[in-house]
Biopython code that builds the backbone (N, CA, C, O; Angstrom):
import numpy as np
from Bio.PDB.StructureBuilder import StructureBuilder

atoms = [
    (1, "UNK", "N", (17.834, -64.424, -58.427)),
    (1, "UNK", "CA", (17.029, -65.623, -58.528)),
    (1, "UNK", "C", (17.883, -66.870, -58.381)),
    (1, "UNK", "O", (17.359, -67.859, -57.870)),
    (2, "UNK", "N", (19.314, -66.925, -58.833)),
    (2, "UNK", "CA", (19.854, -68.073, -58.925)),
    (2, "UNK", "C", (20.491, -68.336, -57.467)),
    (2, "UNK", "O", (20.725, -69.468, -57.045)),
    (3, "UNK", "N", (20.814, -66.803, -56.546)),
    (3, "UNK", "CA", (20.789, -67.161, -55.343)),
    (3, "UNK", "C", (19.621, -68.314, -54.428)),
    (3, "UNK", "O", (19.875, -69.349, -53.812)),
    (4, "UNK", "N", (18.381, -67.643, -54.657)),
    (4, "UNK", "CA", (17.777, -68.211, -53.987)),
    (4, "UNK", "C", (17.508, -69.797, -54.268)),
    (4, "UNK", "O", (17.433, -70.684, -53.418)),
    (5, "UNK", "N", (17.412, -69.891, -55.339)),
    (5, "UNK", "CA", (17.908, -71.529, -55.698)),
    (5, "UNK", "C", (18.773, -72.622, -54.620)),
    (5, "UNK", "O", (18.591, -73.670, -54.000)),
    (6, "UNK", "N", (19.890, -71.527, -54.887)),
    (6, "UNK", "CA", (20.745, -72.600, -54.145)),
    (6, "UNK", "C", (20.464, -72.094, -52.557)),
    (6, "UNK", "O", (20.940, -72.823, -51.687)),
    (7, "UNK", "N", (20.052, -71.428, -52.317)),
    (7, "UNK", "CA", (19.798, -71.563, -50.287)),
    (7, "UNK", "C", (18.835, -72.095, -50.461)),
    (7, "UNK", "O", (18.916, -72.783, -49.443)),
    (8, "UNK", "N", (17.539, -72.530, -51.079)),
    (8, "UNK", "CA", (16.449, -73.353, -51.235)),
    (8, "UNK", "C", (17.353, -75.095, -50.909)),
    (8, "UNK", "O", (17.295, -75.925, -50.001)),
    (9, "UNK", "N", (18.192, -74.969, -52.323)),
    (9, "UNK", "CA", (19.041, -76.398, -52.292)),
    (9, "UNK", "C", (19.872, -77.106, -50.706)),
    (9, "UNK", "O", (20.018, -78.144, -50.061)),
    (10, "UNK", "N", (20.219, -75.670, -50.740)),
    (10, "UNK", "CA", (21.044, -75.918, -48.964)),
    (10, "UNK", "C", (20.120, -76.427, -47.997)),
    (10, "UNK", "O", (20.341, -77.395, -47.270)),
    (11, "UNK", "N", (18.676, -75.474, -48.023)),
    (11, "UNK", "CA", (18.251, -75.627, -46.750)),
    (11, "UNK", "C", (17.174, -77.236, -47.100)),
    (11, "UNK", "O", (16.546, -77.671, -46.135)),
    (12, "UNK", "N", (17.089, -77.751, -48.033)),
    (12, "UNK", "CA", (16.649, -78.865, -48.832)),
    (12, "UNK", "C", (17.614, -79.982, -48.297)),
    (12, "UNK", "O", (17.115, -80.977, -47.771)),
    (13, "UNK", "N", (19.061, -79.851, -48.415)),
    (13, "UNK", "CA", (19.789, -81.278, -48.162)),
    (13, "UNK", "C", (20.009, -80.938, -46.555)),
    (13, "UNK", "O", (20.134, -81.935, -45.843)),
    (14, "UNK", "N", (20.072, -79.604, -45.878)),
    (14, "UNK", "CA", (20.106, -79.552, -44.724)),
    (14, "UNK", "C", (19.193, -80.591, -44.150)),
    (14, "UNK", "O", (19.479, -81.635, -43.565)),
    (15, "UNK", "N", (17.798, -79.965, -44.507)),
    (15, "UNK", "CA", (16.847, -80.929, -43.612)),
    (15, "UNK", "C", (16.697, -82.493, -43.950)),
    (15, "UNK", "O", (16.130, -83.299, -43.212)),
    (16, "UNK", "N", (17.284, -82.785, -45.161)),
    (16, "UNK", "CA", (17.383, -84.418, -45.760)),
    (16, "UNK", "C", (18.442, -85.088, -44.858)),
    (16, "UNK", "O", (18.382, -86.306, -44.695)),
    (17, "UNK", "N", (19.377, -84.380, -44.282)),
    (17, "UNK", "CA", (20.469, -84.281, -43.521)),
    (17, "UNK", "C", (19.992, -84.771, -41.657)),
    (17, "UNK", "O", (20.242, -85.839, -41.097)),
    (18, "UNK", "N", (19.425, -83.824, -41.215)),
    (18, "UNK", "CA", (18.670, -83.905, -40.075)),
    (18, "UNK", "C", (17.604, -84.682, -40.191)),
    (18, "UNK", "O", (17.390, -85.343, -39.175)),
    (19, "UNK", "N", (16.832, -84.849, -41.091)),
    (19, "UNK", "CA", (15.625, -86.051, -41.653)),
    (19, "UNK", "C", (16.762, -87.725, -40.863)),
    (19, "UNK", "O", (16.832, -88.483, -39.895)),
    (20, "UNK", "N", (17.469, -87.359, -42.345)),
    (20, "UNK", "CA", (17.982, -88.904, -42.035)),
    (20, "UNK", "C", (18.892, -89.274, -40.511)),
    (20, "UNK", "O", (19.193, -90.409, -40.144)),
    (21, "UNK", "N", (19.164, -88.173, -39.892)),
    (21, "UNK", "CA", (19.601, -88.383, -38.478)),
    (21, "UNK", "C", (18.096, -88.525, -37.703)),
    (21, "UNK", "O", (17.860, -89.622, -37.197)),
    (22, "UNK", "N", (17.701, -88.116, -37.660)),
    (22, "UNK", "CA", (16.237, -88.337, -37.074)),
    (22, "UNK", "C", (15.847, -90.369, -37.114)),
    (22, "UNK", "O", (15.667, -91.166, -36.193)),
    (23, "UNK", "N", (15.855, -90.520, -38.432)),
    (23, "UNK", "CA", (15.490, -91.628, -38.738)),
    (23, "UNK", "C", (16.061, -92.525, -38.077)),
    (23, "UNK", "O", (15.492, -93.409, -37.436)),
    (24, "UNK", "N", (17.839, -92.271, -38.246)),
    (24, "UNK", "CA", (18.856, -93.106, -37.455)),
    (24, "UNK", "C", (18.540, -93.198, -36.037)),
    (24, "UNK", "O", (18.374, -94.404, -35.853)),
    (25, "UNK", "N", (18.325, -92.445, -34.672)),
    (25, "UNK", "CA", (17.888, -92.139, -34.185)),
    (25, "UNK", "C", (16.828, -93.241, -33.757)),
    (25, "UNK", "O", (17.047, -94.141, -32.946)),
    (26, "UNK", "N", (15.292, -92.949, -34.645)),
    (26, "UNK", "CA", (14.557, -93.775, -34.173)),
    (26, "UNK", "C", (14.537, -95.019, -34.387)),
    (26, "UNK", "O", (13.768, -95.730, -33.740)),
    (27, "UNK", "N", (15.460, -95.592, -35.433)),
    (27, "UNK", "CA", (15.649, -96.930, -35.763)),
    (27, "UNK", "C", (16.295, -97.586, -34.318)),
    (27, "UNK", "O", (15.640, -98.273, -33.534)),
    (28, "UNK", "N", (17.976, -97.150, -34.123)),
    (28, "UNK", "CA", (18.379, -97.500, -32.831)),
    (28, "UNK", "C", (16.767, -97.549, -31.976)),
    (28, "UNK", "O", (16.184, -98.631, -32.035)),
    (29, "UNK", "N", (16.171, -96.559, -31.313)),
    (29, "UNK", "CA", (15.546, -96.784, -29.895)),
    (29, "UNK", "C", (14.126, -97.896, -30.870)),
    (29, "UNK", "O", (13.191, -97.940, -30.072)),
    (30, "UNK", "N", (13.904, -98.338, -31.585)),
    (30, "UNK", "CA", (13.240, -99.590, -32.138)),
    (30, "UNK", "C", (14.012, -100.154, -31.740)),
    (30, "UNK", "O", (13.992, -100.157, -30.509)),
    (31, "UNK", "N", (15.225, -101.020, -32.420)),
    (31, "UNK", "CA", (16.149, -101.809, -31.875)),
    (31, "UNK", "C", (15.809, -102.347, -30.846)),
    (31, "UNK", "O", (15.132, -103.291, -30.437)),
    (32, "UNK", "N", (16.507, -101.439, -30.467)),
    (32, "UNK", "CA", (16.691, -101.370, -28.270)),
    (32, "UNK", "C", (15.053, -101.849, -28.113)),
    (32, "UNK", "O", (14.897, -103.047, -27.876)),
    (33, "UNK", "N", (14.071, -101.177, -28.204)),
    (33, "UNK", "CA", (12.902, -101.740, -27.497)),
    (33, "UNK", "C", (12.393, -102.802, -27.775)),
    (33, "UNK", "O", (11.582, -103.181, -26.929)),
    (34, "UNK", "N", (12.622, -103.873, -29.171)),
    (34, "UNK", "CA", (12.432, -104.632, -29.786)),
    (34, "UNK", "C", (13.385, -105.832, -28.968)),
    (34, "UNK", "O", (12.791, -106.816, -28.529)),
    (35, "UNK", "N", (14.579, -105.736, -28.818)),
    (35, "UNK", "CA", (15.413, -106.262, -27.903)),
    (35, "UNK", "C", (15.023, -106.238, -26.645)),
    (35, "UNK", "O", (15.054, -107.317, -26.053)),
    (36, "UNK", "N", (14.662, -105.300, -26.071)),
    (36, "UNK", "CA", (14.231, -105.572, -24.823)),
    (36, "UNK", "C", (13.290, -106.618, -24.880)),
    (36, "UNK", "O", (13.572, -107.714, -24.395)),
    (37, "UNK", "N", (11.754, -106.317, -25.639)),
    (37, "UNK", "CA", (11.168, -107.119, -25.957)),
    (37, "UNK", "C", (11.411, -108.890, -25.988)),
    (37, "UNK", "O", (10.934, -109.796, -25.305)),
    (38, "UNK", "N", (12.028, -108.873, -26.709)),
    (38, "UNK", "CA", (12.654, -109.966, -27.285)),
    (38, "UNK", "C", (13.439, -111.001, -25.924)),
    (38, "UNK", "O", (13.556, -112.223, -26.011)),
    (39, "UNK", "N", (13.910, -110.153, -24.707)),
    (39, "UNK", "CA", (14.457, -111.140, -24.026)),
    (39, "UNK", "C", (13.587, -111.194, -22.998)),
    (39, "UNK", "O", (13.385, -112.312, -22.524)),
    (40, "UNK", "N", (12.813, -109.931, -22.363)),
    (40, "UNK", "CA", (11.620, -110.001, -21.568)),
    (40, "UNK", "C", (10.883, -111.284, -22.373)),
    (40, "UNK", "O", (11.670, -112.216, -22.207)),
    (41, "UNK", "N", (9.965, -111.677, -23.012)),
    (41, "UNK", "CA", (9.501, -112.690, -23.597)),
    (41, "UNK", "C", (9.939, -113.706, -23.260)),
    (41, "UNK", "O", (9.368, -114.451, -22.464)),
    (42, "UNK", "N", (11.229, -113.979, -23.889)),
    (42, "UNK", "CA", (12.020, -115.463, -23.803)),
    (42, "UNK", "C", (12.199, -115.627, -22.390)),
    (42, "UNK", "O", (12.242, -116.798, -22.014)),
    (43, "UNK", "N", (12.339, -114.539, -21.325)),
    (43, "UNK", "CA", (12.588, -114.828, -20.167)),
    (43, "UNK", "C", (11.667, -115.284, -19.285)),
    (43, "UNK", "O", (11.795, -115.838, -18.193)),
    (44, "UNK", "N", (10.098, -114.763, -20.338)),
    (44, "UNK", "CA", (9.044, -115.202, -19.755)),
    (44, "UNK", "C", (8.689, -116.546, -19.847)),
    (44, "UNK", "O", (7.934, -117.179, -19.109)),
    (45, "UNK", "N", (9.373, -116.958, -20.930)),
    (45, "UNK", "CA", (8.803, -118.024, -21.706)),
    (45, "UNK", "C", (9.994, -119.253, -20.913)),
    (45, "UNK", "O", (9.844, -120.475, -20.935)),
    (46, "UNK", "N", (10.712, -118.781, -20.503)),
    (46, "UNK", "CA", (11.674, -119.667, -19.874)),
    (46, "UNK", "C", (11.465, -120.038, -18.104)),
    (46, "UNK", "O", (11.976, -120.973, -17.488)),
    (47, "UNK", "N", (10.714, -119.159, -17.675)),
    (47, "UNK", "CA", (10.195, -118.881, -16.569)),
    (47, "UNK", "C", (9.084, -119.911, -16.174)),
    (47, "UNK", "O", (8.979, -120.732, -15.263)),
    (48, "UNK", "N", (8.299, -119.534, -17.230)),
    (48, "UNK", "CA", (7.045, -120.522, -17.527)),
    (48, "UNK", "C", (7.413, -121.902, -17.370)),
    (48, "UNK", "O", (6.911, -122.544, -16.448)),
    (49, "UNK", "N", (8.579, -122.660, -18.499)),
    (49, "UNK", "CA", (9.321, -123.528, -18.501)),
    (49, "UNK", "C", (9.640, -124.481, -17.408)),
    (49, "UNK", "O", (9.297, -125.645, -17.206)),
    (50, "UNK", "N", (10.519, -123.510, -16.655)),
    (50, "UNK", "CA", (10.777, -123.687, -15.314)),
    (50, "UNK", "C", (9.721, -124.376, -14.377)),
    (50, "UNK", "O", (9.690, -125.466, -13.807)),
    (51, "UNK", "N", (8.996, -123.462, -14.437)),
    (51, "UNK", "CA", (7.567, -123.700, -13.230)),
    (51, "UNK", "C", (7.268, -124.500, -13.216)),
    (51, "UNK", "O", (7.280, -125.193, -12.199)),
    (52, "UNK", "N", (6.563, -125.101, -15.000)),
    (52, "UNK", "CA", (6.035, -126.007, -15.353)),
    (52, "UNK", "C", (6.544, -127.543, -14.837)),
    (52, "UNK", "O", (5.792, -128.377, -14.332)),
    (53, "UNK", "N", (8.126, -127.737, -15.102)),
    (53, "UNK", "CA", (9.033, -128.402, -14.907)),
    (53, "UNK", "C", (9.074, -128.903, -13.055)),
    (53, "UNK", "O", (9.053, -129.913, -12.352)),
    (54, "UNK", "N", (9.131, -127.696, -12.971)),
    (54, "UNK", "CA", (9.158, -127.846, -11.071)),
    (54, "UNK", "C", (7.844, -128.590, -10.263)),
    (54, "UNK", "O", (7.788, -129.390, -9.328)),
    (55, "UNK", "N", (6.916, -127.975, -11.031)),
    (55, "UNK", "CA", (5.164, -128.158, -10.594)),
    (55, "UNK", "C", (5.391, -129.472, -10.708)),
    (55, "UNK", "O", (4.918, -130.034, -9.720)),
    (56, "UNK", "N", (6.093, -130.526, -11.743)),
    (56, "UNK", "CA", (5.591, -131.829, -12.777)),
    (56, "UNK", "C", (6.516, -132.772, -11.517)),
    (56, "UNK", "O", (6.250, -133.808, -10.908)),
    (57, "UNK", "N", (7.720, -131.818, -11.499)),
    (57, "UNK", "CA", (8.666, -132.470, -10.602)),
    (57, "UNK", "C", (8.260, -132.941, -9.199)),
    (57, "UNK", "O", (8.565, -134.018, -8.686)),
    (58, "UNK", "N", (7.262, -131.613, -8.473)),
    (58, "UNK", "CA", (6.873, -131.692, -7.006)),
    (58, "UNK", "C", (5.832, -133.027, -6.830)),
    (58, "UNK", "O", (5.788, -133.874, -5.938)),
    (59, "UNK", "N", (4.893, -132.829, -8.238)),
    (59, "UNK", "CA", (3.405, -133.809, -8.025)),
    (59, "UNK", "C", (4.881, -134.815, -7.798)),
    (59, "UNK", "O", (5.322, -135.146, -6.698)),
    (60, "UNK", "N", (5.511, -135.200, -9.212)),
    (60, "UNK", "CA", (5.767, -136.693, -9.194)),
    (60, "UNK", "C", (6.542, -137.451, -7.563)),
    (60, "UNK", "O", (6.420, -138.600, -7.140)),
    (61, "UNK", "N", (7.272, -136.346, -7.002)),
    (61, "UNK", "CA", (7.447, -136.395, -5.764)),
    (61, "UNK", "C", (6.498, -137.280, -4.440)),
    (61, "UNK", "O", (6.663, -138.369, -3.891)),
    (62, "UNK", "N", (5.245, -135.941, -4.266)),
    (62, "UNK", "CA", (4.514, -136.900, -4.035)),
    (62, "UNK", "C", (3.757, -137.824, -4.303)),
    (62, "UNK", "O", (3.099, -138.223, -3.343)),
    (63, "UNK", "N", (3.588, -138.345, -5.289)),
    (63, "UNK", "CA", (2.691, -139.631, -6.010)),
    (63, "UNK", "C", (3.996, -140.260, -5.374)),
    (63, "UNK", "O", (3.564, -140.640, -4.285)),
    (64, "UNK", "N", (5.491, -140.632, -5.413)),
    (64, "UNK", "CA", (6.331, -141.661, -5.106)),
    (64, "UNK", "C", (6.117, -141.414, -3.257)),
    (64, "UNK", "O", (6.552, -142.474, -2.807)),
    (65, "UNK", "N", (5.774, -140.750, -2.333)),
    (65, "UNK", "CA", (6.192, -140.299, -1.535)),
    (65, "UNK", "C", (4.748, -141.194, -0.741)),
    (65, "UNK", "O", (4.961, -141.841, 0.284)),
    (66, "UNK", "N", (3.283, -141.124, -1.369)),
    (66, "UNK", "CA", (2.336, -141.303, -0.982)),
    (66, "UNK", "C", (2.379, -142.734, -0.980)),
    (66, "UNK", "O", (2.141, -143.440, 0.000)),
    (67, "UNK", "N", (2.864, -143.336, -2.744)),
    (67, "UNK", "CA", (3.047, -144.734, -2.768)),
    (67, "UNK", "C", (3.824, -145.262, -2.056)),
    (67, "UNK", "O", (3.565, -146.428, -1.757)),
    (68, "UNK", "N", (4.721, -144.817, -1.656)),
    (68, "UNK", "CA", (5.473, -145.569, -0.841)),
    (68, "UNK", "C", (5.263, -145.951, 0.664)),
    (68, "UNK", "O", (5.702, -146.936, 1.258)),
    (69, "UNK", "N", (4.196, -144.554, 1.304)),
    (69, "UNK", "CA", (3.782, -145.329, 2.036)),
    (69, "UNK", "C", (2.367, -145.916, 2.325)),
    (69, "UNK", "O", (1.857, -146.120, 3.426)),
    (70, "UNK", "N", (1.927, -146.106, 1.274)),
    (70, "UNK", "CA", (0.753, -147.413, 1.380)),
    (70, "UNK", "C", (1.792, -148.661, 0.993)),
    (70, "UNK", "O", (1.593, -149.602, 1.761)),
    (71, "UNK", "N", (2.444, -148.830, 0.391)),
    (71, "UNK", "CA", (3.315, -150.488, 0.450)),
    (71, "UNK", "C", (3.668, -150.488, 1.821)),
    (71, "UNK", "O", (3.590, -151.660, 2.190)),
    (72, "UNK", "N", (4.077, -149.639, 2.924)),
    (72, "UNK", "CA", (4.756, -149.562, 3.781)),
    (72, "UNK", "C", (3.387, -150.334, 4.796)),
    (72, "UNK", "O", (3.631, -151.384, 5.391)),
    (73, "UNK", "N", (2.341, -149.846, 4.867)),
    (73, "UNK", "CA", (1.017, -149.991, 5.486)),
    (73, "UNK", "C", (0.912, -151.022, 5.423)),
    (73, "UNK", "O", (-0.105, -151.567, 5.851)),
]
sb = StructureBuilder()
sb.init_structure("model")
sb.init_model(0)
sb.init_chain("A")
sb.init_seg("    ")
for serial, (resi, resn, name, xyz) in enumerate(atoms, 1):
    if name == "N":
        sb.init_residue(resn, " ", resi, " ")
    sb.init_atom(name, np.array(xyz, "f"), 0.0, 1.0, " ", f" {name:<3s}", serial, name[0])
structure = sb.get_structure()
């Protein structure tokens, strides 16, 4: 009886053992996908930025481009 105890105990911290590698495991690939996440986003969000910036840039372009030539007229 006191055998089986302790291979109960063994095969008990065994799998607490492989449990907590498991865990480790899925924490890293969270990480990682959370990170990915994280710069996909900002890259979107910087992208957006950009556009926005460019779009504001092109109008103001032509509004100076149009005015200038009706003074010219």
């Amino acid at each position: 009886m006191h055998q089986r105890g302790g291979i109960e105990l063994a095969v008990f911290v065994a799998f607490g053992e492989v449990l907590s590698f498991g865990f480790g495991v899925a924490e890293l690939i969270l990480v990682h996908l959370l990170a990915v996440l994280l710069i996909r986003g900002l890259s979107f969000v910087l992208t957006a930025i950009y556009d926005a910036n460019k779009q504001t840039h092109h109008q103001n372009t032509e509004n100076k481009d149009s005015s200038l030539s009706s003074i010219r007229n």
